[in-house]
KEVEX-532911 format. One record per residue (C-alpha): residue number from 1; residue in one letter; chain; x, y, z. Coordinates in nm, 2 decimals, decimal comma, m for minus. Layout:
# residues N
<miza resi="NUM" resn="A" chain="A" u="X" v="Y" w="Z"/>
...
# end
This chain:
# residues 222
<miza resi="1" resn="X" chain="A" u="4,04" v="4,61" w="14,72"/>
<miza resi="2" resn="X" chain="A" u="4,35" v="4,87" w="14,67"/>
<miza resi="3" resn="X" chain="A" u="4,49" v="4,92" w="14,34"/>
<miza resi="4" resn="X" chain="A" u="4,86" v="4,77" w="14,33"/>
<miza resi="5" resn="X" chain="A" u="5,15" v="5,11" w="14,31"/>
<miza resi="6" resn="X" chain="A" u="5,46" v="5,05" w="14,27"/>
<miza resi="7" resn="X" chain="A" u="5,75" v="5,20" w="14,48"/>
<miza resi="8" resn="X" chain="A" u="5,82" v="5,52" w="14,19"/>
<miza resi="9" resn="X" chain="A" u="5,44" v="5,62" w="14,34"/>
<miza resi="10" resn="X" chain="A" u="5,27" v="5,93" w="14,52"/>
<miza resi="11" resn="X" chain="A" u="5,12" v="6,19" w="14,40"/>
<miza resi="12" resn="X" chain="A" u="4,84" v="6,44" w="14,33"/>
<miza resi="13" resn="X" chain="A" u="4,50" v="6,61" w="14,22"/>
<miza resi="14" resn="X" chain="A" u="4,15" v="6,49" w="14,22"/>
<miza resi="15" resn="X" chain="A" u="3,81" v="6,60" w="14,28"/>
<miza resi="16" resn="X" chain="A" u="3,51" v="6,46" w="14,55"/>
<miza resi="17" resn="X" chain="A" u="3,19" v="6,41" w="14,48"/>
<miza resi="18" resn="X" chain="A" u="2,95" v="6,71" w="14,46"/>
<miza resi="19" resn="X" chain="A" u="2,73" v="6,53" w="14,75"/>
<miza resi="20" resn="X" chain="A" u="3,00" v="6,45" w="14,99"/>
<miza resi="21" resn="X" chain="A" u="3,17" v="6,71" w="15,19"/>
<miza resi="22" resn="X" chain="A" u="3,46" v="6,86" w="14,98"/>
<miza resi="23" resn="X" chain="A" u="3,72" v="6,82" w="15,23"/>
<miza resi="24" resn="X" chain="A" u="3,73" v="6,58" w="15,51"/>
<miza resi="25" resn="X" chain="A" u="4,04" v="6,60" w="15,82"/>
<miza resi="26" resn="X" chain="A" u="4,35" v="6,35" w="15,81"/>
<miza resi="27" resn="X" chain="A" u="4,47" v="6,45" w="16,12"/>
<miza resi="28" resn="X" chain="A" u="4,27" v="6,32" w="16,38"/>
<miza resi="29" resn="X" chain="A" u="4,19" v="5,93" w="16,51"/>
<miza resi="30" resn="X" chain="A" u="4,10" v="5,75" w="16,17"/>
<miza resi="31" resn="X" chain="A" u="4,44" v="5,93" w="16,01"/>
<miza resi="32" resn="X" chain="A" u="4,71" v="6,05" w="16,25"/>
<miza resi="33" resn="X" chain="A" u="4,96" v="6,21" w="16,09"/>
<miza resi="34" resn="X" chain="A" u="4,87" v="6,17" w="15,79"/>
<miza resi="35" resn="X" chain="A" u="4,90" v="6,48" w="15,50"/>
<miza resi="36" resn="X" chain="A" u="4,60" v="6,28" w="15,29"/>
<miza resi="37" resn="X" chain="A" u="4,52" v="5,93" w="15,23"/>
<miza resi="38" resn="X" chain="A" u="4,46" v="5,86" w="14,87"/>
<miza resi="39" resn="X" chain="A" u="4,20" v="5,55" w="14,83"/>
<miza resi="40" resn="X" chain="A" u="4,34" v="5,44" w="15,17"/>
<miza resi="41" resn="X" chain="A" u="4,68" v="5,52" w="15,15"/>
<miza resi="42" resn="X" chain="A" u="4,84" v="5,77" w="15,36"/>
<miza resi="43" resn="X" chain="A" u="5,07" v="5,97" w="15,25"/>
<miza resi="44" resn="X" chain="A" u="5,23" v="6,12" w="15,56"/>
<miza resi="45" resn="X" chain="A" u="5,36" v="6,39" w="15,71"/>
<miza resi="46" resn="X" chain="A" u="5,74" v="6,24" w="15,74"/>
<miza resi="47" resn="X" chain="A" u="5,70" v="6,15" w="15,32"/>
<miza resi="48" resn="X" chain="A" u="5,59" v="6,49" w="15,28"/>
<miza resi="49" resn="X" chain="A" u="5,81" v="6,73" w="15,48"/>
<miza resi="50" resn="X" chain="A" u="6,12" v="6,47" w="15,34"/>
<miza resi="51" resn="X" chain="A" u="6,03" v="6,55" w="14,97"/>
<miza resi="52" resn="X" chain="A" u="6,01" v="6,94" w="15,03"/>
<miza resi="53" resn="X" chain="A" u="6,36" v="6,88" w="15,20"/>
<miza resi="54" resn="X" chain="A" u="6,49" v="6,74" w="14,90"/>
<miza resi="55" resn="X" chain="A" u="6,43" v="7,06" w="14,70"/>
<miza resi="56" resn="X" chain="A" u="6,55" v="7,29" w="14,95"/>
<miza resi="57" resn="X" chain="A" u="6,83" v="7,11" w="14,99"/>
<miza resi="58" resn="X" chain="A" u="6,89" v="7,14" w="14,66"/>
<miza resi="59" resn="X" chain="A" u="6,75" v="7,48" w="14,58"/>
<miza resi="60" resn="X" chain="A" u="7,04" v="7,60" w="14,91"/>
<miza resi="61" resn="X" chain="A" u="7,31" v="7,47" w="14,69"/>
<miza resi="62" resn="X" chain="A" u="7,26" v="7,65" w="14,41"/>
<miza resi="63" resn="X" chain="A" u="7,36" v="8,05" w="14,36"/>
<miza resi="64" resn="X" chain="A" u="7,03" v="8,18" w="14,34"/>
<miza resi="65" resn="X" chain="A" u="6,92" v="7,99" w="14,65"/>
<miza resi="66" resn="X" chain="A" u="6,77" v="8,32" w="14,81"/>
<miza resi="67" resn="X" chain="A" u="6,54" v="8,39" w="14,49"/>
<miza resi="68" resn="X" chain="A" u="6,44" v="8,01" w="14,42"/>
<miza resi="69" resn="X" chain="A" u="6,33" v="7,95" w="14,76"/>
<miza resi="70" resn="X" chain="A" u="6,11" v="8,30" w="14,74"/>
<miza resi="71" resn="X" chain="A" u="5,97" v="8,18" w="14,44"/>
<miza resi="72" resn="X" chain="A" u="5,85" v="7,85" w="14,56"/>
<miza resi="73" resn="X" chain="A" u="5,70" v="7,94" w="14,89"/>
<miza resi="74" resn="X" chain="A" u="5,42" v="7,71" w="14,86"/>
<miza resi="75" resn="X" chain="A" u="5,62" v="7,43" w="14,82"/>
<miza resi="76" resn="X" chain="A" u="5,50" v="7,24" w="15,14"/>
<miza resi="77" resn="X" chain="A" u="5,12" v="7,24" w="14,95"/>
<miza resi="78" resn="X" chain="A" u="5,23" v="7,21" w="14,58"/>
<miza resi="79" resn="X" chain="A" u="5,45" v="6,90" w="14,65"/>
<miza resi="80" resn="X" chain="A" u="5,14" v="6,75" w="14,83"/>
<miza resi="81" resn="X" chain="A" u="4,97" v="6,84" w="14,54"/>
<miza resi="82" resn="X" chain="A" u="5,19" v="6,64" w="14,32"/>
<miza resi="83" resn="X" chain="A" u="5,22" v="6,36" w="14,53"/>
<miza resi="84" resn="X" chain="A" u="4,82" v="6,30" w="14,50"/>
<miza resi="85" resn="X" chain="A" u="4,84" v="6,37" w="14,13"/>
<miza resi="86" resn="X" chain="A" u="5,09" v="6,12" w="14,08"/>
<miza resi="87" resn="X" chain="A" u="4,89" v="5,88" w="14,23"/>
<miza resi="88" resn="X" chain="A" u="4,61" v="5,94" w="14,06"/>
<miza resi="89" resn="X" chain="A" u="4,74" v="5,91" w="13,70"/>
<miza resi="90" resn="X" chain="A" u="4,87" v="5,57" w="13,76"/>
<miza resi="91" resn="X" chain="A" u="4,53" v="5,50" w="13,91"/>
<miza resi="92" resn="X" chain="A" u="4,40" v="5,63" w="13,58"/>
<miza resi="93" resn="X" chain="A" u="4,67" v="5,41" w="13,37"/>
<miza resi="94" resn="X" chain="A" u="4,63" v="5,15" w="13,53"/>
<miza resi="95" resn="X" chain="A" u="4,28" v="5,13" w="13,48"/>
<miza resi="96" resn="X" chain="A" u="4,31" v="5,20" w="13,08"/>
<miza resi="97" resn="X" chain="A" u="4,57" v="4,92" w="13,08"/>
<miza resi="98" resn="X" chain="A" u="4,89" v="5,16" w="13,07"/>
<miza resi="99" resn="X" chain="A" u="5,22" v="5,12" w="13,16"/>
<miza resi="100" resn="X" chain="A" u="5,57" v="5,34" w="13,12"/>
<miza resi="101" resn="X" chain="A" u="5,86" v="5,05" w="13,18"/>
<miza resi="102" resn="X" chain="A" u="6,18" v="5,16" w="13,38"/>
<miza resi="103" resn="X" chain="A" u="6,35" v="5,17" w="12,95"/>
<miza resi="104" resn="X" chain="A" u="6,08" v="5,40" w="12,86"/>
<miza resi="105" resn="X" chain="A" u="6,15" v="5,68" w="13,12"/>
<miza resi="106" resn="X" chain="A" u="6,53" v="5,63" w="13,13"/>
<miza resi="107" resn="X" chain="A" u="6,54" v="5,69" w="12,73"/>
<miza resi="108" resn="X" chain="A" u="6,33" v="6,00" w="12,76"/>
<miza resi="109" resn="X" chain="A" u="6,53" v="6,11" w="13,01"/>
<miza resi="110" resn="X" chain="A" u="6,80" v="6,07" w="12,78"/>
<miza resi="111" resn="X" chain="A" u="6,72" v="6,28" w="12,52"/>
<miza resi="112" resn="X" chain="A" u="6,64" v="6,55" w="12,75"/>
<miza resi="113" resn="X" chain="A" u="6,92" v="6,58" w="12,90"/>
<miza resi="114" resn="X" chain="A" u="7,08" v="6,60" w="12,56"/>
<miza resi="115" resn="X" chain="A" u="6,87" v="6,87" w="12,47"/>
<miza resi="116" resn="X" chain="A" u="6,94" v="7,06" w="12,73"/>
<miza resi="117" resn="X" chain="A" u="7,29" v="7,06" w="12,71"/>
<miza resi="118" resn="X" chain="A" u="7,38" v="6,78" w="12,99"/>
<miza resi="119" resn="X" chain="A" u="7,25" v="6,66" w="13,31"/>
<miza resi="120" resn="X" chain="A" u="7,36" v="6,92" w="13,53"/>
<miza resi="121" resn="X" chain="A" u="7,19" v="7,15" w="13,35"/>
<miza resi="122" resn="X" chain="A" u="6,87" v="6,95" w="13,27"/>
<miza resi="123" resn="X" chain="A" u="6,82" v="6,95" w="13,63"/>
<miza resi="124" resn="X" chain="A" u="6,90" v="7,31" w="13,72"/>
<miza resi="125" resn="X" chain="A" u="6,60" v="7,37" w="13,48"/>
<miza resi="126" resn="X" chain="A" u="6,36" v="7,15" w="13,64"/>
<miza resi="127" resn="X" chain="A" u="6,47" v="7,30" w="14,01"/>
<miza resi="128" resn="X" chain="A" u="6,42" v="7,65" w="13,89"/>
<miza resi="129" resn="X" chain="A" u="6,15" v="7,63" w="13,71"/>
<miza resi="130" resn="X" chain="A" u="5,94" v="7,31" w="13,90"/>
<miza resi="131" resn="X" chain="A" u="6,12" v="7,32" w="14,22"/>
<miza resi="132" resn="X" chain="A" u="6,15" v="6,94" w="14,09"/>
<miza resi="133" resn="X" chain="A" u="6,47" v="6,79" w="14,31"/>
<miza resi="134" resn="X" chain="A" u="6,72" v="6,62" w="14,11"/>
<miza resi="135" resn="X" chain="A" u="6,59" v="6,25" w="14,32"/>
<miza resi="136" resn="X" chain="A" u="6,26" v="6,34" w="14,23"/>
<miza resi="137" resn="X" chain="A" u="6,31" v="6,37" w="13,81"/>
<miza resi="138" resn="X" chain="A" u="6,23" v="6,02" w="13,75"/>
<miza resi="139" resn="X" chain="A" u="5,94" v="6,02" w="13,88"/>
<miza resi="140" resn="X" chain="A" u="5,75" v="6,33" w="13,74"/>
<miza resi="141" resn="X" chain="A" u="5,85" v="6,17" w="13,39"/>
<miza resi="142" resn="X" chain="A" u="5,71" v="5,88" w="13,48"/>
<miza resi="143" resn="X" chain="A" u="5,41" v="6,02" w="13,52"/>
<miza resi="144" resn="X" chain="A" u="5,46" v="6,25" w="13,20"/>
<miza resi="145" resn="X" chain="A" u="5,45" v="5,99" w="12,98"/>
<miza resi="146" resn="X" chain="A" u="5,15" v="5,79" w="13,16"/>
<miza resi="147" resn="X" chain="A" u="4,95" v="6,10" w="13,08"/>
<miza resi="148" resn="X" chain="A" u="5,09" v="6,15" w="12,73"/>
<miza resi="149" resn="X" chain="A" u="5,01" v="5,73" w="12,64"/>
<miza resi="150" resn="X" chain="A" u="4,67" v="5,76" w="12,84"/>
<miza resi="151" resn="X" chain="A" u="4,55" v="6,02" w="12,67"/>
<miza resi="152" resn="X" chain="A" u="4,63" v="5,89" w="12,34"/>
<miza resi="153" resn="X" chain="A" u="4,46" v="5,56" w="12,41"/>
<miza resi="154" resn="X" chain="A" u="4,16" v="5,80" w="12,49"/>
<miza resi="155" resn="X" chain="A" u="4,21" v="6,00" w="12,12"/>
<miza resi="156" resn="X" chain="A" u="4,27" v="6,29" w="12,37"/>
<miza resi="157" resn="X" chain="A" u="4,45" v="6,58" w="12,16"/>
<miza resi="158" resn="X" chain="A" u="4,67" v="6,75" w="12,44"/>
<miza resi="159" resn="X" chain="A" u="4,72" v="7,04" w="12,19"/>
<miza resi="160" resn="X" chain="A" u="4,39" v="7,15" w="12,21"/>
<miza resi="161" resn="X" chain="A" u="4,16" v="7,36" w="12,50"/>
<miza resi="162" resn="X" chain="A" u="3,94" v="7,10" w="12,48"/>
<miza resi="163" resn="X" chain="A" u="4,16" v="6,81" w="12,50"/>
<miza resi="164" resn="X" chain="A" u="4,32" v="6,90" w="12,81"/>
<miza resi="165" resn="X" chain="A" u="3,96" v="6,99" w="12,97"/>
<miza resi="166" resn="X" chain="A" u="3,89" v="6,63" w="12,88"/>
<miza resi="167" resn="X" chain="A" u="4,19" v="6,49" w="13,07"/>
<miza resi="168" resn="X" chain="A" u="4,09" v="6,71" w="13,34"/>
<miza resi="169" resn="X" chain="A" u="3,76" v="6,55" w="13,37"/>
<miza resi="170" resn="X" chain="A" u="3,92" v="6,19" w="13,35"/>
<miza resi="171" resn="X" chain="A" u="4,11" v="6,23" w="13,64"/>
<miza resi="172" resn="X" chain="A" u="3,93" v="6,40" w="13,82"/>
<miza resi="173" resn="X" chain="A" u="3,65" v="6,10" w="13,78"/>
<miza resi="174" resn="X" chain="A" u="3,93" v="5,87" w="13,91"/>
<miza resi="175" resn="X" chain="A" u="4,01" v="6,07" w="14,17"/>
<miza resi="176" resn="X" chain="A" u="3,67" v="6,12" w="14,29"/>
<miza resi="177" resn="X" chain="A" u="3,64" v="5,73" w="14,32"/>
<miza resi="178" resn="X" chain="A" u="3,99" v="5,72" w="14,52"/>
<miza resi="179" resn="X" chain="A" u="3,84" v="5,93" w="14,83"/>
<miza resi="180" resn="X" chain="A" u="4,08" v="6,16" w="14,84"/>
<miza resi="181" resn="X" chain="A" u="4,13" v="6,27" w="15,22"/>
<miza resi="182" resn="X" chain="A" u="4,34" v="6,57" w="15,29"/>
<miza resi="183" resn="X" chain="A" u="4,45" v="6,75" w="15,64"/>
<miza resi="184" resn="X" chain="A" u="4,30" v="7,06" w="15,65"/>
<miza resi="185" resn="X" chain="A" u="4,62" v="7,18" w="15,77"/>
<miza resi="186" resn="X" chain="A" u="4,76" v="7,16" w="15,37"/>
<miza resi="187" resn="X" chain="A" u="4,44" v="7,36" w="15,24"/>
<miza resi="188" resn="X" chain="A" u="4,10" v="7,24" w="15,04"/>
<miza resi="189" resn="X" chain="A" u="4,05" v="7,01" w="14,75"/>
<miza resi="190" resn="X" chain="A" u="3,88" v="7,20" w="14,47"/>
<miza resi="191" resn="X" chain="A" u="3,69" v="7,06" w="14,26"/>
<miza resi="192" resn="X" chain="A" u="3,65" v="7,26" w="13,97"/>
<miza resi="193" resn="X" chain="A" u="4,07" v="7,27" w="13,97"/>
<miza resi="194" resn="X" chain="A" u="4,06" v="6,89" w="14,03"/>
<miza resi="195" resn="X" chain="A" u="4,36" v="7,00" w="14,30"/>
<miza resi="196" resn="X" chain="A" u="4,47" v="7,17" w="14,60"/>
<miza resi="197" resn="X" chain="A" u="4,34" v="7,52" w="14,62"/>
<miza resi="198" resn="X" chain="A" u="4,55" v="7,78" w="14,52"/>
<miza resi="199" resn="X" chain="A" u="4,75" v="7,54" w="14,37"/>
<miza resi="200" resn="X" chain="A" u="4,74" v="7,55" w="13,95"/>
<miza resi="201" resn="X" chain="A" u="4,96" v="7,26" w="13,81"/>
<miza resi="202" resn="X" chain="A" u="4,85" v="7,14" w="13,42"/>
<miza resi="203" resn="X" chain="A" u="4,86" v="6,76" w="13,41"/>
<miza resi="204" resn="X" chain="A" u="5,14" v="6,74" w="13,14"/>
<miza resi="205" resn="X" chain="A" u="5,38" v="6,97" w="13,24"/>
<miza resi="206" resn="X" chain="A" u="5,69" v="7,04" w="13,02"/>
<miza resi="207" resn="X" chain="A" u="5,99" v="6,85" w="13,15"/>
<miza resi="208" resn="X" chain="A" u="6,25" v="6,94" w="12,92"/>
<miza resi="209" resn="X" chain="A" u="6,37" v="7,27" w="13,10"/>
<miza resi="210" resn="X" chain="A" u="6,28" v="7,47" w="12,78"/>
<miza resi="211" resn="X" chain="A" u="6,06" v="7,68" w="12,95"/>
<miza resi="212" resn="X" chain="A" u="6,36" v="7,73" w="13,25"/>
<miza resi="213" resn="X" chain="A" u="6,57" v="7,86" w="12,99"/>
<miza resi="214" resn="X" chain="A" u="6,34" v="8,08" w="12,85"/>
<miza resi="215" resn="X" chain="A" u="6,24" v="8,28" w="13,17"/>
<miza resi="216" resn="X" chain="A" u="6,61" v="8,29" w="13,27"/>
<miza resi="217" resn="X" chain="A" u="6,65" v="8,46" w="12,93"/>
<miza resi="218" resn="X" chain="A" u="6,41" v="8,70" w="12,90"/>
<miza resi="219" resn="X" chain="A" u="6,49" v="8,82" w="13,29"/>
<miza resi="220" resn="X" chain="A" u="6,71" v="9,16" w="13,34"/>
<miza resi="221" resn="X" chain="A" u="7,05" v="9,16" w="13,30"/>
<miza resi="222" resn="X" chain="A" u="7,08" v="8,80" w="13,16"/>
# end
């Protein structure tokens, strides 16, 4: 029996069992054309190559196209990366009985935008420093805030080292149940980084472009 997603859903970051084989092919007979297939759902290679479109698409209409697409050249494997993690925090909520409603990420959404001057600008910051796509915004806070309210029904402090190796470890044990299945084509799942390889996301990243306008300010000339 499949856990229910909703349609906001796909995602990434997880961890196999230290028995089974830490990476098992998606594209061949049991998954064709498939990038993974996360507790036997596939996310595929049109979802994936369409959500990297989106920030290129995005990233080429803005006038430091050249240096944000040079600064995201991994994008193909870090988006498939977040589309696993995203699935597997819901997973996780849903199995500690959390929910973010459609009010709760609009109102957060909100206020950053406020804070960071307006929505044009609160999504510049997310594209140059996330590579998030302006279509794509809702959904990484979704999942924000289902790994802010999950960890505080767990008393996890996300302040501290230890707190964040603690919400490492529990989502990296839900993953681990999922059966994560990725093409070999996208790398290897590690699991001491509960991820991709080579691909180093924290679980609660910070949406409200702050860190954007710092690294814009503190480059030359700015």
């Amino acid at each position: 029996m499949h856990r229910r997603r909703s349609a906001f859903t796909v995602s990434s970051a997880a961890a196999l069992a230290v028995a089974a084989p830490l990476l098992t092919g998606c594209g061949n007979d049991a998954h064709p054309g498939s990038a993974a297939v996360v507790d036997g759902d596939r996310i595929t290679m049109s979802q994936l190559q369409s959500r990297v479109g989106e920030v290129r698409d995005a990233q080429n209409e803005q006038p430091q196209a050249a240096q944000l697409v040079q600064r995201s050249g991994q994008l193909t494997r870090a988006t498939l990366d977040t589309m696993i993690r995203e699935q597997v925090v819901r997973a996780a909520a849903d199995d500690a009985g959390v929910s973010v409603s459609r009010r709760e990420i609009q109102k957060l959404r909100d206020e950053l935008e406020k804070g960071a001057g307006g929505t044009k600008q609160f999504e510049a910051a997310l594209l140059q420093q996330q590579a998030i796509a302006p279509s794509e915004i809702d959904k990484r806070i979704r999942m924000e805030l289902e790994v802010r309210k999950l960890a505080e029904s767990e008393g996890i402090d996300l302040q501290s080292p230890e707190g964040n190796e603690a919400l490492t470890a529990k989502f990296a044990a839900t993953a681990e149940k999922m059966k994560i299945d990725v093409n070999p084509r996208y790398g290897k799942w590690s699991t001491k980084q509960a991820s991709l390889a080579a691909v180093k996301e924290p679980w609660l990243n910070d949406v409200s472009g702050k860190d954007a306008e710092r690294e814009q300010q503190a480059q030359p000339g700015a």
